[in-house]
N, C-alpha and C positions, 0 to 999 in steps of 0.2 A: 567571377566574383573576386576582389580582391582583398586577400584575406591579412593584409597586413596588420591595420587593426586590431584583429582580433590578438596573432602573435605579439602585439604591443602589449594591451591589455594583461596577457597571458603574463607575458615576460614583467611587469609590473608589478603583477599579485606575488610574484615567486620573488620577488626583489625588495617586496615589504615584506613578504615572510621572512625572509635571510636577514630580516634586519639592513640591505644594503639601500633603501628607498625610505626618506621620512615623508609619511601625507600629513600634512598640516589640516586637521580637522579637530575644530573645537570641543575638548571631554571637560568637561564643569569647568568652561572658563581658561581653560588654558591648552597648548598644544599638544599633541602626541608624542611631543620631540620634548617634552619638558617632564623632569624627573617627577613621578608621581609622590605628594607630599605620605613622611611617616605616618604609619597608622596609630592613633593614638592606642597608649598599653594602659588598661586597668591598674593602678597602683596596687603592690601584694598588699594584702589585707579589709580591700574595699569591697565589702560584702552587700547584701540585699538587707534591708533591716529585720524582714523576716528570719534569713538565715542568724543573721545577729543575733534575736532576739532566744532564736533556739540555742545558740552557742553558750550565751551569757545563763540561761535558763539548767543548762548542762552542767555546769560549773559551778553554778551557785546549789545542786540540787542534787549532785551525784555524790558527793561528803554524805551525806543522812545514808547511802545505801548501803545495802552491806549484800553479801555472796553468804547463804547457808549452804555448809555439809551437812547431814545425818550419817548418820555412825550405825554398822551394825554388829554385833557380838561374834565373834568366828571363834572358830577350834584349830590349831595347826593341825595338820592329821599324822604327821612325825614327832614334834616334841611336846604334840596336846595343851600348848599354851592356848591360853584366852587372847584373843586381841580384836581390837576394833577396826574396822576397815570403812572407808565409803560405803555408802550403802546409794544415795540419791542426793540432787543440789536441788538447789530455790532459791528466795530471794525475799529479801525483808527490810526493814529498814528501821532508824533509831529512831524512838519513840521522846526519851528524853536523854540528861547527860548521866541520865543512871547508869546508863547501860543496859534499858530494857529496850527490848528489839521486838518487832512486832511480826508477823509471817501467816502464812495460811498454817490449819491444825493439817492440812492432807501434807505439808511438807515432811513435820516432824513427827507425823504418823508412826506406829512401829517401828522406831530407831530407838536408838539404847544410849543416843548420846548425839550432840552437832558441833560443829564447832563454826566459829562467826570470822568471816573476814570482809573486813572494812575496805574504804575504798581506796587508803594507803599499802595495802596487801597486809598488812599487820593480821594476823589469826590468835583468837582466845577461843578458850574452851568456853561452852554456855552451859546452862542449866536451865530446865523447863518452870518458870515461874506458875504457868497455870492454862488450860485453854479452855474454847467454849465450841465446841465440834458441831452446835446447830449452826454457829455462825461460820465456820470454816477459818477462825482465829483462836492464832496462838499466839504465846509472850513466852519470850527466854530472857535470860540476863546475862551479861557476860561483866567482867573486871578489866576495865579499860581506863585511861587516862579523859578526865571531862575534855579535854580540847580535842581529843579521838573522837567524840560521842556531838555532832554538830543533830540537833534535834530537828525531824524534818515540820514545816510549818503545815497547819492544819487548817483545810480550807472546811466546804461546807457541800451536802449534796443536796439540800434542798433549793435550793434557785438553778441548777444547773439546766442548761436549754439544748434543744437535740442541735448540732450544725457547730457548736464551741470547740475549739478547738485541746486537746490534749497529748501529755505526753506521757508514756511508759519508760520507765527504768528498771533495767532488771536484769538476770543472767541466763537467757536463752541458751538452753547447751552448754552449758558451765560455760559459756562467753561472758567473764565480766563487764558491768559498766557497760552496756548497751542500749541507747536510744532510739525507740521509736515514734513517731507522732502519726496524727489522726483527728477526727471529730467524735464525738459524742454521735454515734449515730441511732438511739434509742433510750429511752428511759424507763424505769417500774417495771423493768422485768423480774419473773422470775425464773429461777433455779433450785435444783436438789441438792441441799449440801450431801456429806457423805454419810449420812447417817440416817438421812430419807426426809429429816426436814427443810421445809419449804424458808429457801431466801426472798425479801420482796426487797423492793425499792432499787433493784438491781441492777448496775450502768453498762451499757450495752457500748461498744468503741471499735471502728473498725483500723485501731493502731495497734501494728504487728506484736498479738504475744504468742509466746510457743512454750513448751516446756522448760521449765528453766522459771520462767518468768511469774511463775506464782507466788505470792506472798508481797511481790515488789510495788510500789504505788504508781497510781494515775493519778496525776498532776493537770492541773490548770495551767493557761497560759502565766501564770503570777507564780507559778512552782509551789503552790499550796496542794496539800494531799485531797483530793477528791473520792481517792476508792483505793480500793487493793487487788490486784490483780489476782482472780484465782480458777478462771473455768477458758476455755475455748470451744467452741459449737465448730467442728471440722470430722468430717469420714476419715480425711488422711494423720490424724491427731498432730498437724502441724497447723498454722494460723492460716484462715480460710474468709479472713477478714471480721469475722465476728469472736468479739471477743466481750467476759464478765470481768464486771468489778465490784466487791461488795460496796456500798456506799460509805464515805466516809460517817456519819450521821450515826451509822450504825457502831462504827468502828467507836467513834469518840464516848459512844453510850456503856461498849464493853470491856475497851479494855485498859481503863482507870479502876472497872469494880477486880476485874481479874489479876493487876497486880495488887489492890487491897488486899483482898480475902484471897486471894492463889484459885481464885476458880470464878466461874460465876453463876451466883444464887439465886435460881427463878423464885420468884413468890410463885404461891398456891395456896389455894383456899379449902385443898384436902376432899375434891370430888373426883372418880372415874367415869370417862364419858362412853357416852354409848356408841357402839358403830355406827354408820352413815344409814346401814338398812334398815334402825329401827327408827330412826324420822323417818325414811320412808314410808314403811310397813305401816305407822302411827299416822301419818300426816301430818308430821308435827310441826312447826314453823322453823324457817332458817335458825339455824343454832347449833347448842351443843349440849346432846341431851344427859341428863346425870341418873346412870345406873346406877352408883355408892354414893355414902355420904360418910367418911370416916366420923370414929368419937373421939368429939373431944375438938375437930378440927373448925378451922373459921367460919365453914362453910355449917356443918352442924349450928354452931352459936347462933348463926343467922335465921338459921329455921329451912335453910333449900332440904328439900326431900326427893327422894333418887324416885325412879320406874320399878315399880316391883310386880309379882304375882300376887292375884287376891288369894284367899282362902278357896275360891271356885275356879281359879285357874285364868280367872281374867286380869287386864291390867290395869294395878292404880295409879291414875295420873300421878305425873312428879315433874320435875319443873324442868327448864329448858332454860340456859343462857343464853340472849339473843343479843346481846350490846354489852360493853365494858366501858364507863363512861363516856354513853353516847355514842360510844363506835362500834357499828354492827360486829358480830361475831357471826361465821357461815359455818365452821365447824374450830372441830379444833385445835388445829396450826392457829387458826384465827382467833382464839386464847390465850395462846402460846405466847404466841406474839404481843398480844397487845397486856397481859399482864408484865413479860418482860420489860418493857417501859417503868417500870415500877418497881420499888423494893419493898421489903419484906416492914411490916408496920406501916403502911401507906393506907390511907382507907379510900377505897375506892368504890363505886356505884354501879350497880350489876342492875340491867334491867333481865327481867326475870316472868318467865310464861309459863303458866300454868291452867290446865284445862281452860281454856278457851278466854284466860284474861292475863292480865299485865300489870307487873309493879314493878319498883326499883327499891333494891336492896341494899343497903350500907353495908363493907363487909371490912372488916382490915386484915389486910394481906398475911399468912404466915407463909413457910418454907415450904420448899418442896422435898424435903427428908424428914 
């Protein structure tokens, strides 16, 4: 066999290897032996319009934030002075150019004091303006220059659609000024605030918050406030993709009354409700049964009458709140609630059960003190 060939061959491949042999074989048009054209370079700054869109969104939208400290009272244990220390961080942001700043109430829970830093680093001492702990909001106020104080814009949570896109701002791990994004991955949830009542309308987002991040806003594509950041659903209590936001809706409804009046004033109409077991035990209809009827109260004036024992030990019917204009009541959180929409001098329409029939009540609202 004559193996020259082959040693040709051989010697050919090892001679385009080395570089010393050019094959002229056609690559897009031109030869092997011809400089391969530069590869075009991305201009610095030429981004995706998405990335842009978050950039620009960042920019125009992290001014409103601000970094909360909490302050706690310490004792030196040598010179026994008083002094304040950190105690916890969160995250809030500027409501207007007052200088009212807005936050979850579980931030500045048990502290004795916070101080507010902006997104210039600049820090002022705050002051607690007022909060409302069913809702898991609180207002401070700090003494800041207006062109400090950029107000963040206020969007809407009733049209929001699960799959829209959102952004979180806030201070994870006292990590200032940190962005996250995500969708809307749920809506009308609810939550326990920390005082055991019930939040509804509640935005569900699976864009990363962690601790740190409470008090801070979710944002719309448009950088308008949609919610406020204040719970995570995780075992390991780091972000596990689900995460709460109180609704905006809710926020705009309380905390205008909370910097008026330094607090905020449920109406009530001056009844104690029964527990769940005695609609039970009774059969009574979805509602919210009424054991008292204080004197003197709105509820009195109207003529509701509480569940009481007869003279033989049996019970005399007494009425039952089933709806607050038009909108069922099931118990009552679901009073709570829907009186909350309301202030105090408002007259509102109670339909109202009593042994085995149904009216509706005119009542005008008073306090809840």
């Amino acid at each position: 066999m004559n193996a020259t060939p082959l040693f040709r061959a051989a010697a050919a491949a090892a001679a385009v290897a080395a570089g010393l042999l050019t094959v002229h074989m056609a690559v897009d048009g031109r030869t092997a032996s011809e400089p391969a054209p530069p590869r075009a370079v991305t201009p610095r700054g030429a981004l995706a319009p998405d990335e842009q869109a978050n950039i620009d969104l960042f920019k125009r939208t992290s001014p409103s934030v601000v970094h909360i400290t909490t302050l706690a009272t310490q004792r030196d244990l040598f010179s026994m002075n008083v002094m304040q220390v950190p105690r916890g961080t969160g995250s809030g942001f500027v409501w207007d150019d007052s200088g009212h700043i807005v936050t979850n109430f579980h931030v500045i829970q048990g502290g004795t004091g916070a101080k507010v830093t902006l997104a210039d680093q600049s820090t002022f001492d705050a002051r607690l303006v007022g909060a409302f702990p069913d809702r898991d909001l609180a207002v401070l106020k700090i003494d800041a220059p207006k062109a400090k104080l950029p107000p963040i814009a206020i969007g809407s949570s009733r049209e929001l659609l699960v799959g829209q896109r959102v952004y979180a701002i806030g201070n994870p791990f006292g990590l200032d000024q940190t962005l996250t994004t995500g969708i809307v991955s749920a809506l009308n949830r609810e939550i326990e605030s920390f005082n055991g009542r019930t939040i509804r309308g509640v935005v569900q987002t699976d864009a990363a918050i962690n601790p740190g991040n409470s008090g801070g806003p979710l944002l719309d594509s448009a950088g308008r406030l949609i919610g406020v950041n204040t719970q995570i659903a995780s075992p390991s209590g780091a972000s596990a993709g689900i995460g709460f936001a109180i609704p905006v809706d809710e926020v705009n409804r309380i905390v205008p009354r909370v910097i008026r009046d330094g607090r905020f004033v449920r109406p009530a109409i001056g009844v104690t409700a029964g527990p769940p077991e005695l609609t039970r035990a009774l059969k009574l209809p979805r509602g919210v049964a009424i054991v008292q009827v204080g004197n003197g109260t709105p509820a009195a004036r109207a003529g509701l009458q509480a569940f009481r024992r007869g003279d033989r030990g049996d019970v005399v019917p007494g009425d039952v709140i089933t709806a607050i204009n038009d909108e069922p009541v099931g118990d009552l959180d679901d009073m709570l609630a829907a009186l909350e929409k309301h202030q105090p001098g408002d007259n509102v329409t109670f339909t109202v059960w009593r042994n085995g029939s149904t009216r509706k009540q005119a009542i005008v609202l008073g306090t809840g003190e």
